[in-house]
Kinemage of the C-alpha trace (Angstrom):
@kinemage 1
@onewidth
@group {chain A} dominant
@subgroup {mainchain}
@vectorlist {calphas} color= white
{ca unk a 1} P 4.870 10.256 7.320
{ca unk a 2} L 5.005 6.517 8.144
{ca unk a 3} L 7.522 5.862 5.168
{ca unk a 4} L 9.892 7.362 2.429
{ca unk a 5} L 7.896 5.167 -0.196
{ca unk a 6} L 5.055 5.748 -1.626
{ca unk a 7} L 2.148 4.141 0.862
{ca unk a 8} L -1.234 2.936 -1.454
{ca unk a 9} L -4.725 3.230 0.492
{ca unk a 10} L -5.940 -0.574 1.662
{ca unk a 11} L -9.092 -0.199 -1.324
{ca unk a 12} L -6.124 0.331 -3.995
{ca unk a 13} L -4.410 -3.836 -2.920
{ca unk a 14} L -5.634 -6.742 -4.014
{ca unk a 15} L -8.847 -7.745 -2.605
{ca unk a 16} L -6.827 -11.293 -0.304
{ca unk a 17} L -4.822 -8.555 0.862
{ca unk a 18} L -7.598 -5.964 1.453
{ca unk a 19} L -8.960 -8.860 3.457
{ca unk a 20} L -5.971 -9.924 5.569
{ca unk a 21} L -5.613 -6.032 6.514
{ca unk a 22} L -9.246 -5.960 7.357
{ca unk a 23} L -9.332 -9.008 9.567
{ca unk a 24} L -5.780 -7.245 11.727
{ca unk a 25} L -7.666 -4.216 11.892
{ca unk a 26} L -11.166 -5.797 13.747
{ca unk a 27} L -8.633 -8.261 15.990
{ca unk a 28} L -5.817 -5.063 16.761
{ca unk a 29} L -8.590 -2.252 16.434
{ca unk a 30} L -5.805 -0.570 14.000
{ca unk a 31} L -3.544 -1.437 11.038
{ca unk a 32} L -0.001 -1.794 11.911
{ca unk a 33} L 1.861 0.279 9.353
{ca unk a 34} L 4.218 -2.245 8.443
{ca unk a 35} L 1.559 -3.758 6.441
{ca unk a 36} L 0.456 -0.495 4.914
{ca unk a 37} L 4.424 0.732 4.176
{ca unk a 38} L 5.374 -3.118 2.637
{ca unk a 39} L 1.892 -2.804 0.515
{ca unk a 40} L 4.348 -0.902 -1.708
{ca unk a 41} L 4.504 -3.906 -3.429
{ca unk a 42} L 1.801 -5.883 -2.954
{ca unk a 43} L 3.273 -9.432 -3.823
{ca unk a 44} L 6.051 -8.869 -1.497
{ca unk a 45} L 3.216 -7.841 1.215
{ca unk a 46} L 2.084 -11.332 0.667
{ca unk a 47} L 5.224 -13.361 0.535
{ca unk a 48} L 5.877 -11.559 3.786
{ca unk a 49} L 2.808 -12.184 5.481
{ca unk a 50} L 2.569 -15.546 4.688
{ca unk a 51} L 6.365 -16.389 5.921
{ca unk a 52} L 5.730 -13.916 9.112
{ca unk a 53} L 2.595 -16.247 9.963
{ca unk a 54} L 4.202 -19.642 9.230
{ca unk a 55} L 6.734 -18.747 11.651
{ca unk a 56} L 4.918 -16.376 14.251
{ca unk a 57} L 1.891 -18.798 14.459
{ca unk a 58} L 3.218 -22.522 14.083
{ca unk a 59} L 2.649 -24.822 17.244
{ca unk a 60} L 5.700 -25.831 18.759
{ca unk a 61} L 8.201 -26.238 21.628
{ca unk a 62} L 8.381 -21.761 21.886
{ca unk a 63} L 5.435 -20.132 23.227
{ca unk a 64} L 3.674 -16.812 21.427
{ca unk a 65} L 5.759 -15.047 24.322
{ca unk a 66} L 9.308 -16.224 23.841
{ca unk a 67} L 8.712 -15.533 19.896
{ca unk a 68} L 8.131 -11.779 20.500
{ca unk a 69} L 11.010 -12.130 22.786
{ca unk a 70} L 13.596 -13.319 19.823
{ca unk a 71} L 11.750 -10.670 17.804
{ca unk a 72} L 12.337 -8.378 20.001
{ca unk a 73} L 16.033 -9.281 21.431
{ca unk a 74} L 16.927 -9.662 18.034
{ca unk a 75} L 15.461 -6.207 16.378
{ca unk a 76} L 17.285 -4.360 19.173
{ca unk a 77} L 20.280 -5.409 17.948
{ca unk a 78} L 19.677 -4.391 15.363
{ca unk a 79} L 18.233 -0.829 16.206
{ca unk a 80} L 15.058 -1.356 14.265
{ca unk a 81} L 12.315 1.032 16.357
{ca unk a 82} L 9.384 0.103 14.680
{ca unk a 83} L 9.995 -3.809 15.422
{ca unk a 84} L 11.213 -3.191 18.940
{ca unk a 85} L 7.845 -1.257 19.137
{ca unk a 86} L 5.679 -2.885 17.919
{ca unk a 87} L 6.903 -6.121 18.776
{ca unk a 88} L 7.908 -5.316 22.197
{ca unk a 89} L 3.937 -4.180 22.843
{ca unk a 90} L 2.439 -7.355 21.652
{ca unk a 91} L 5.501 -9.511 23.900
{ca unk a 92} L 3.671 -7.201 26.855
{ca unk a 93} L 0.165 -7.961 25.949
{ca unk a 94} L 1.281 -12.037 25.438
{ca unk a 95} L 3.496 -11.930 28.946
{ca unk a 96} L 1.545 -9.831 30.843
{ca unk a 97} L 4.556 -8.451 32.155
{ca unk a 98} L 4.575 -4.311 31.088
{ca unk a 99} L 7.991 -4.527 31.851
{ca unk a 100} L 9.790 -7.579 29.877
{ca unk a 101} L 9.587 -5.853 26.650
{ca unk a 102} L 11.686 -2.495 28.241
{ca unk a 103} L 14.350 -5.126 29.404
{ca unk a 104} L 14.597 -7.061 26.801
{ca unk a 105} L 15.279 -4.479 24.377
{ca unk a 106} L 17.784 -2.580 26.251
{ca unk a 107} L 19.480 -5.581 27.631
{ca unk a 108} L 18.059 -8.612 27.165
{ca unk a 109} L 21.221 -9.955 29.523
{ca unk a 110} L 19.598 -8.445 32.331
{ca unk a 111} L 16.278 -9.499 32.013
{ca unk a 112} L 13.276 -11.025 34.006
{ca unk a 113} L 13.769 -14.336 31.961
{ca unk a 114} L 14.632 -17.639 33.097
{ca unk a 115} L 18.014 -19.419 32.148
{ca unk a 116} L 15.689 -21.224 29.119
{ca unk a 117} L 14.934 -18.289 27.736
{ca unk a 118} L 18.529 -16.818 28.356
{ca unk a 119} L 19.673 -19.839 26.131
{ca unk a 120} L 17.053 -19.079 23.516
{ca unk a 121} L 17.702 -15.449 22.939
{ca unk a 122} L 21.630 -15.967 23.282
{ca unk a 123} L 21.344 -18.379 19.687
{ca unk a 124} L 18.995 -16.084 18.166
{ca unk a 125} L 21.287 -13.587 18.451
{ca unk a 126} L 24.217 -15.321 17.601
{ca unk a 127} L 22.165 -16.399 14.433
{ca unk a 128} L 21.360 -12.580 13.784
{ca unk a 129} L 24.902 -11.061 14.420
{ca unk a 130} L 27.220 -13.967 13.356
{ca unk a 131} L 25.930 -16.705 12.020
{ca unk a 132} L 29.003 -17.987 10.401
{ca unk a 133} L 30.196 -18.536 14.187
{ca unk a 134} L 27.424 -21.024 14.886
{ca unk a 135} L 28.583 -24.573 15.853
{ca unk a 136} L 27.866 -27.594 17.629
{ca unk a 137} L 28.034 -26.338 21.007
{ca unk a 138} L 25.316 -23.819 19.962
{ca unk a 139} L 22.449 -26.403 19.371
{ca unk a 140} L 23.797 -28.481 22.340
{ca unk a 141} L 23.114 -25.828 24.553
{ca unk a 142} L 20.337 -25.417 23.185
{ca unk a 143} L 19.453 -29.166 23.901
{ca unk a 144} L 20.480 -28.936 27.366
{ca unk a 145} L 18.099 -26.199 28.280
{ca unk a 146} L 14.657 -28.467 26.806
{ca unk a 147} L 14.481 -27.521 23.160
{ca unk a 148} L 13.643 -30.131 20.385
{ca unk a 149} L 15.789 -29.514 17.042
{ca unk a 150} L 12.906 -28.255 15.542
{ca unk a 151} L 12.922 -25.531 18.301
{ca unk a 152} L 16.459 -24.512 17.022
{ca unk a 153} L 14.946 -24.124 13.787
{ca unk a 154} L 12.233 -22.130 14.948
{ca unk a 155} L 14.561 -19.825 16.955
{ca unk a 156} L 16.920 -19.019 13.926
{ca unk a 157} L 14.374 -18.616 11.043
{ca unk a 158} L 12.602 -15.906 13.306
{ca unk a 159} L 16.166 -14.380 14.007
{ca unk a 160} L 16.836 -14.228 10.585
{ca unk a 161} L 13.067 -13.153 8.994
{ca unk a 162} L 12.603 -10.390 11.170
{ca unk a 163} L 16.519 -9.375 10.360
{ca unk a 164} L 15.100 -8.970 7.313
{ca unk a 165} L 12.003 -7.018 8.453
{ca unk a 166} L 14.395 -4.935 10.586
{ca unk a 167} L 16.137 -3.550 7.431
{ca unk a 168} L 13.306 -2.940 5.896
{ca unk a 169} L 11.911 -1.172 8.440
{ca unk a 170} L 14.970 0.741 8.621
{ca unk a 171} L 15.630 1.632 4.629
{ca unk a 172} L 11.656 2.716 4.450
{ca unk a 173} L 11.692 4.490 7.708
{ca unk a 174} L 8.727 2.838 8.832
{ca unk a 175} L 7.063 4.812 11.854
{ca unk a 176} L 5.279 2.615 14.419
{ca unk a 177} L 1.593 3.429 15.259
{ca unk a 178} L 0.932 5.770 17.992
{ca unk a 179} L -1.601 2.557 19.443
{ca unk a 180} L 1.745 0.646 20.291
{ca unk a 181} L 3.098 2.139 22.990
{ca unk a 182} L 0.375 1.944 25.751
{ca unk a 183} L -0.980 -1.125 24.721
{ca unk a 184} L 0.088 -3.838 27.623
{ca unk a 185} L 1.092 -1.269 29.609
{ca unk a 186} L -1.765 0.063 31.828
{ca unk a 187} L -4.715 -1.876 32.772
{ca unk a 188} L -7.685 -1.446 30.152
{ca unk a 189} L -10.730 -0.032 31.770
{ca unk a 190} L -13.969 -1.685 32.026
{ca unk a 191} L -16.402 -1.319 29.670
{ca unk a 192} L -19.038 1.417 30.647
């Protein structure tokens, strides 16, 4: 069971979001269940997707990499397995470091980042755990360590999106794939 909702089949959505599964699916070789557990409610699905691209895939001062590593930092905290999971796999495949993702979600303080990266994951998790504590001195050391304001921005709405995601994950029980553990782990073989 992959969640305590009710989980439609991909022919019973919408046919744009029959499509968007289809096309994660031929990239992934899978579908990640949180798209088949928030399908639940279908417009939701959508609003989600669309934010969770406009965020995960805008160009910008963070690479692919240090994303999965606020997603993943940050979903820790919050003891979301499915996000740590899933997120820490594609963080391996992105890094190509099978080990980053272990660290980061166990301690994230100890770490095979540099100090930028330190910096970064320190405000996302400020902006996940106590926002209401952020101040100046937060974006200046921010500054200090090469990122643009819009950088800041980036860091704190993925914080706070996959926050959200994390408590979703957690209220529906979402179960990660099987596919997600191994993958960035191990060398692929060749094809025969």
């Amino acid at each position: 069971m992959i969640s305590r909702f009710p989980v439609p089949q991909v022919a019973e959505l919408p046919a744009d979001l029959q499509q968007r599964i289809q096309a994660v699916q031929d990239k992934a070789g899978f579908v990640p269940n949180v798209f088949l557990v928030l399908a639940h409610r279908p417009d939701e699905l959508r609003a989600f997707m669309d934010y969770h691209d406009a965020l995960m895939l805008r160009p910008g001062g963070i690479s692919k990499g240090e994303k999965e590593m606020i997603v993943v930092a940050t979903s820790a905290a919050n003891q979301c397995l499915y996000c740590v999971v899933a997120h820490g796999a594609i963080l391996r495949v992105y890094e190509k470091a099978p080990l980053l993702a272990d660290q980061v979600s166990v301690n994230w303080r100890k770490a095979d980042i540099t100090p930028r990266q330190h910096a970064m994951l320190d405000f996302a998790l400020k902006v996940s755990r106590e926002a209401g504590k952020l101040d100046d001195s937060d974006f200046s050391k921010l500054s200090s360590h090469g990122f643009a304001q819009e950088d800041a921005w980036d860091i704190g709405a993925i914080a706070a999106f996959f926050g959200m995601s994390n408590r979703l994950a957690n209220m529906t029980s979402m179960q990660p794939n099987v596919e997600f553990y191994m993958m960035g782990r191990a060398a692929r073989s060749p094809a025969s």
